[in-house]
N, C-alpha and C positions, 0 to 999 in steps of 0.2 A: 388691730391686726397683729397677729406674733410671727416675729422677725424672721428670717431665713435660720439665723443662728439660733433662734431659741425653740426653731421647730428643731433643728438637727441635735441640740442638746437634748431634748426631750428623747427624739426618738434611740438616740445613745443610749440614755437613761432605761428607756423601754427593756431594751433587746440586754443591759449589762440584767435588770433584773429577772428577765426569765432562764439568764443561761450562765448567773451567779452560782447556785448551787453545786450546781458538776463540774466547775472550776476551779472555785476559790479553794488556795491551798489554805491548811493550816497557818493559824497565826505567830506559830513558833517559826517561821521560814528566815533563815540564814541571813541578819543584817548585821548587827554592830558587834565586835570581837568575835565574828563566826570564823574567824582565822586563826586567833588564840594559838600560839605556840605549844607544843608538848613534845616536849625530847625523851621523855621516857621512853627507854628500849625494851623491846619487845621481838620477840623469837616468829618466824616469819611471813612479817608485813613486808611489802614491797613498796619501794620510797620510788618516785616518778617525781623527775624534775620541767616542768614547764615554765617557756619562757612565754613574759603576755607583751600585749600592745594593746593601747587601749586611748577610747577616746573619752573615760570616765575621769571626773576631776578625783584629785587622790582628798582621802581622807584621815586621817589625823588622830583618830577614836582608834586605841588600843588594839590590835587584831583585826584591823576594818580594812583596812590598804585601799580601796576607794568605795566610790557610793554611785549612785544614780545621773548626779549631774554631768552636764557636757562642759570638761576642760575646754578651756582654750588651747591647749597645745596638746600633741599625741604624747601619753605616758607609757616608761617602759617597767617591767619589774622582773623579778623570777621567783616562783615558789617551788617548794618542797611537799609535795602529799605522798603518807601514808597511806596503802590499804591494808585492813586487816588481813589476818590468816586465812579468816573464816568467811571470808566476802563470798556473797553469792551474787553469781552473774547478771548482769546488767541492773545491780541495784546498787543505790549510794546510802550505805550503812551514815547516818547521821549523829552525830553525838547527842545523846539524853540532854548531856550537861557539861558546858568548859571548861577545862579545854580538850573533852575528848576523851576516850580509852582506844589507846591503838592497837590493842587485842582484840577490839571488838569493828569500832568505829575509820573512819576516815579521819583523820586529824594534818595539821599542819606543821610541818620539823621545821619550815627554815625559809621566809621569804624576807625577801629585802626591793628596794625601788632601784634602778638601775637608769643614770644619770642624762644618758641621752642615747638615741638613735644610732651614734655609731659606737656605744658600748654595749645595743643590743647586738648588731651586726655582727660586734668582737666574739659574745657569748656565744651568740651560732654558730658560728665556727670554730670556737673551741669544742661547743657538745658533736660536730660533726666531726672533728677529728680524731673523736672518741671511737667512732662507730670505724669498720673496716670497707673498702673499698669495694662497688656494689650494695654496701648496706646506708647509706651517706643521703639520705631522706630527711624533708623535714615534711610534718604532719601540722596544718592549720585549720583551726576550728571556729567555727563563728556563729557563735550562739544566737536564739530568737528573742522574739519578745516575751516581755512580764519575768525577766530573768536579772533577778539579783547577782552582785559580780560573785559569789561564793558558790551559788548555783551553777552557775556557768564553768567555772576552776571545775569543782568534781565531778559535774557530769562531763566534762572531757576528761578527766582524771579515769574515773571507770571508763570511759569508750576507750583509752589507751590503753589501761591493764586489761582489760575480760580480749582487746583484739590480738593483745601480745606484740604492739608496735614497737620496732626499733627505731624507727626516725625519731629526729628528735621533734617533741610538739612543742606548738608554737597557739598558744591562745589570743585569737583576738576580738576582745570584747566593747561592744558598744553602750553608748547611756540609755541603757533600761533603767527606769527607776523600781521595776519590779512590783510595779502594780495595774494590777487589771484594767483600773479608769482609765489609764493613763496611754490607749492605745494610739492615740494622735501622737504624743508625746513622743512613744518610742517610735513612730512610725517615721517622724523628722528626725530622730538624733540618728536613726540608720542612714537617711539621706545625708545627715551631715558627715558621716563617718567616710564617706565616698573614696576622697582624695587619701585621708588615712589608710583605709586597706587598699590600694591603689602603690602607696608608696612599702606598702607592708609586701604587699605580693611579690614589689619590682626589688625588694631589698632580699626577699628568698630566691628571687631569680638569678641575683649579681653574688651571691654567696654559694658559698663551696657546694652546697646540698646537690646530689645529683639525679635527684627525682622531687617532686611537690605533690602531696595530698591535698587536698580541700574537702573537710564535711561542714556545710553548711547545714543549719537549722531554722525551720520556721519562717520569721522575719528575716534574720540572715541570708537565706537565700535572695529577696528582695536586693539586701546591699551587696551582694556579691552579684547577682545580675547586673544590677546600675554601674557596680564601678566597671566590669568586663566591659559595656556599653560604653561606656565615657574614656576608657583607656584610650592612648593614641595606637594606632595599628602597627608601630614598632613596638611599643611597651606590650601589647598582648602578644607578638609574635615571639617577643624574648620568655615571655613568661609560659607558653606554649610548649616552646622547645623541652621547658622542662616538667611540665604536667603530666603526673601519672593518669590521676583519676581526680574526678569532681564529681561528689556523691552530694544530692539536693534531696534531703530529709525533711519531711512534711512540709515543702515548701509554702509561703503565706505570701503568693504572688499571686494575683490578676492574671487569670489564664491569656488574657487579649494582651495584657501588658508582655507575659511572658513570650506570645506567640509574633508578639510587633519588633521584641529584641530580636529575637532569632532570625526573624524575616531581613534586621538590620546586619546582623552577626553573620549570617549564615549557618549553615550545620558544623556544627565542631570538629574540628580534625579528630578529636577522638570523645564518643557519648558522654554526656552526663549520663548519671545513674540519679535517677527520679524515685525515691523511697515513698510511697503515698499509701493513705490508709481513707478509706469511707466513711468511717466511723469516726472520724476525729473532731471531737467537739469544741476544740480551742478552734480550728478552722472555721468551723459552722459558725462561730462567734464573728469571727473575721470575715466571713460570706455576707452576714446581714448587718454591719458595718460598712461595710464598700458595695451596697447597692442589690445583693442578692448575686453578683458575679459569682462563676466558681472560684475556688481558690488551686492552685495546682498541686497541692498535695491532697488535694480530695477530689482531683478531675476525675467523672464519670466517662472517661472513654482514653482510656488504656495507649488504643493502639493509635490516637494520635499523636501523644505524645511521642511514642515511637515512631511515628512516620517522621515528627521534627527532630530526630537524630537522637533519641532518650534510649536508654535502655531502666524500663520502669520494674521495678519492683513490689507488688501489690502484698501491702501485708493487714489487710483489713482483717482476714479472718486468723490473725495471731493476738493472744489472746495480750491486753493490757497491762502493765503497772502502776499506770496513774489516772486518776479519773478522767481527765480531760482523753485520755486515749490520742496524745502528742508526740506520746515519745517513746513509741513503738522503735525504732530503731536501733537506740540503747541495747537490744537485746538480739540487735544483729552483730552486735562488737563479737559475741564471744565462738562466732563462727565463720568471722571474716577471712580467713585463709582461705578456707574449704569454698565459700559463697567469691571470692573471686577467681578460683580456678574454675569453678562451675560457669560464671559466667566468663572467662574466656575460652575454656572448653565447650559451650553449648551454643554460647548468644553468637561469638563470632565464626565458629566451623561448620555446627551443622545447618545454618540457613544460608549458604553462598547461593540456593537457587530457589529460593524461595522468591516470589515476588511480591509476596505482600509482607504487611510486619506478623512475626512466630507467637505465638503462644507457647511456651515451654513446658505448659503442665500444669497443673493445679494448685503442684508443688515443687519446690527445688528436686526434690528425688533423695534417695538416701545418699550420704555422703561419711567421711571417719568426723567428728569431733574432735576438737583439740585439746580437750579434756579426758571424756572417756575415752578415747579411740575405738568405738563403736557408731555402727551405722545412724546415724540423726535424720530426720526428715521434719521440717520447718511444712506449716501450715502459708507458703507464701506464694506468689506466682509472679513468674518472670515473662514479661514480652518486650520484646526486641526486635527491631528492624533488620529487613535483609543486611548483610555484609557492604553494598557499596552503598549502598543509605546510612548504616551506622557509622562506617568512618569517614565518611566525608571524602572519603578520597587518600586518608591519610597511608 
């Protein structure tokens, strides 16, 4: 008779090889020196300084600054990315070949490791003192699974440059090892990461910053859910006070799991914004791994989400950049101004009397871009809870 664990391997086995192909990235994907320094100057790239936290053991290998394994201790550091001139929106210009051309490419000016916990602290509030009063944000991002740490660095490097954030960002990345088998693997080192972004949130809370972003990805929204859950209800009340917004980007959570937190949580004094797409085939990977459950950034019904306090996002029918069709969001960066006036313009004014949850439209509606300054209209659709549903009360 074959074993409980050796049918579950099998059937792993099964489902990585029907839904390998529309996945698996290229074999050049960003591991050892994918950090590579290059100071060559160059006429106008835009240098973005993030600070990380991380629960990856650091690595040692020229340009690598860490890898896949889970440290034993939380690691601090700060990079320097360049984008090129010629960056187009929501895509991560990759170098051919190291260490880069920053006329063209994303490359690295200038990271170093950063000693301990309260020399990150020190760094944050010097980059916030940079910034003017009102503008004194910090932006936290937490990447999903199958996510090498260089992955992770640029693609919040482009969500910061294409959205035009002043806060200062704050990356915190977990031990993905950055390969697809490996989805038990990362699926634990998120749960380990727990008490990590926990102490990472309460250290944005206790510092100068006078507002918090949160975009979580994927799997990340998993460990951003668990830690919210597991905080004591003074440490989320402190951390509360100062939340803008928490934006959940193709979440890779258990609808019932997510639906059992909330029930615990209650409704948020102010919505998640729920980013989800149908058509996302890293999820569907992740559905028939954990049983056939949906997964919630590919929940088939909209308005319940909204009824549990979301303000969702539906960008199924916007068109992809990557095959897996994951990481649809990326290409909301470059219209984030205009997409957060719209939604506090729309979601929270015009349904005070509505009683059920809104459907806004098909589409966002025309709006200026922050590029062109010409009317944009996004293939996306926004529903949102009445007003005293959305905010809780806040």
């Amino acid at each position: 008779m074959v074993s409980g664990n050796r049918l579950a391997a099998v059937k792993i086995c099964l489902v990585l090889a029907a839904l390998l192909t529309g996945l698996t990235a290229c074999s050049s994907r960003p591991d050892e020196g994918a950090l590579a320094l290059n100071t060559e100057p160059v006429e106008g790239a835009s240098n973005h300084d993030i600070l990380i936290v991380t629960t990856r053991e650091r690595d040692e290998r020229p340009g690598t600054y860490f890898n896949g394994e889970r440290a034993q201790e939380v690691n601090y550091a700060e990079v320097r990315i360049s984008v090129p001139p010629a960056h187009v929106a929501g895509a991560i210009e990759w170098p051919s070949s190291l260490p880069g051309n920053p006329a063209t490419d994303f490359v690295t000016r200038n990271a170093a490791y950063l000693p301990s916990e309260t020399a990150f602290k020190a760094r944050l509030n010097e980059e916030l003192r940079k910034r003017p009063h009102g503008k004194r944000g910090a932006f936290l991002f937490i990447h999903g699974y199958n996510t090498l740490f260089a992955e992770g660095l640029y693609r919040f490097t482009q969500f910061v440059h294409d959205a035009e954030q002043s806060s200062v960002p704050v990356l915190f990345t977990w031990a993905s090892r950055g390969k697809l088998k490996d989805y038990l693997y990362d699926l634990n080192s998120a749960a380990i990461a727990r008490d990590a972004l926990e102490r990472t949130l309460t250290d944005l809370a206790n510092s100068n910053a006078e507002t918090i972003s949160v975009l979580a990805h994927s799997m990340g929204n998993y460990l951003l859910m668990e830690t919210i859950r597991q905080a004591p209800p003074k440490v989320r009340q402190k951390i509360n006070r100062k939340i803008r917004v928490v934006v959940l980007a193709a979440p890779d959570i258990d609808i019932d799991l997510f639906k059992a937190n909330l029930r615990r949580l209650g409704k948020p004094q102010k919505p998640f914004v729920v980013v989800l797409s149908r058509d996302d085939r890293a999820l569907r990977l992740s559905r028939a791994l954990s049983g056939g459950v949906e997964r919630v950034g590919a929940f088939s019904n909209d308005e319940e989400l909204a009824s549990l306090g979301a303000v969702v996002i539906d960008v199924t029918d916007l068109e992809a950049d990557d095959s897996a069709h994951h990481s649809k969001f990326a290409a909301l960066a470059e219209f984030s101004p205009e997409l957060q006036r719209a939604l506090g313009n729309r979601s929270l004014t015009s349904v005070a009397s509505i009683d059920g949850p809104r459907d806004l439209g098909s589409d966002l509606g025309s709006f200026v871009g922050n590029t062109a300054q010409t009317a944009v209209t996004l293939p996306i659709k926004i529903i949102t809870a009445p007003i005293t549903l959305a905010t809780g009360g806040y």
